[in-house]
C-alpha positions, 0 to 999 in steps of 0.5 A: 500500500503506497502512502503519500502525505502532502502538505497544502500551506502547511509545513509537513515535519518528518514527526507529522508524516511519520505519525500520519502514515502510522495511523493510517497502516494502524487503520487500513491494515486489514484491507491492504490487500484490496487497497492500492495508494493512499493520499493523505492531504495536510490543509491549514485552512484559516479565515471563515473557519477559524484561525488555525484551523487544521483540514485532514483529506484522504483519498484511498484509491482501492484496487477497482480504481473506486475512491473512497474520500474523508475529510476531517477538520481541527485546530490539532493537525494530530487529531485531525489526521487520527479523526479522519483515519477512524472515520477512513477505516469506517467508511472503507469496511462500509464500502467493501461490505456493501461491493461484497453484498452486492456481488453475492446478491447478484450471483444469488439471482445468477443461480435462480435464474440458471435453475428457472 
């Protein structure tokens, strides 16, 4: 699984990527084998939002070129990155679960229809 951080006005330090791609292999790992790169993308997004308002995107591309995408904000770069890679985790299972039901599904009425 390749894991790609980027920095969007926001300096990127070796401790935030370093933690950031942690978290991520923490959270992803079960689904590496269906996952194919993630890009995590660091905003610091200030004005109407807020002053120091921190914005954590990430863009898994899984391996049937379908994208899954999660944002998360908070003034803490940390908590936003560890926010979004809960919400990432969930939202992927949701994803692989849902493209799994619909599969058995439709060989269920493969079945039904052969046996008609």
């Amino acid at each position: 699984m390749q894991i790609e951080v980027i920095g969007v006005h926001l300096d990127v330090t070796s401790s935030i990527q370093a933690y950031v791609k942690h978290r991520i292999g923490l959270s992803l790992d079960r689904f590496e084998d269906r996952i194919q790169s993630v890009t995590i993308r660091l905003h610091d997004i200030s004005g109407p939002h807020g002053p120091g308002t921190k914005r954590c995107h990430m863009e898994v591309q899984l391996t049937h070129h379908e994208t899954v995408i999660v944002e998360q904000d908070h003034t803490d770069i940390y908590t936003a990155a560890d926010k979004a890679a809960n919400r990432l985790k969930r939202t992927v299972r949701r994803h692989i679960n849902r493209v799994r039901d619909a599969r058995r599904s439709h060989h269920r009425e493969s079945l039904r229809t052969a046996e008609a």
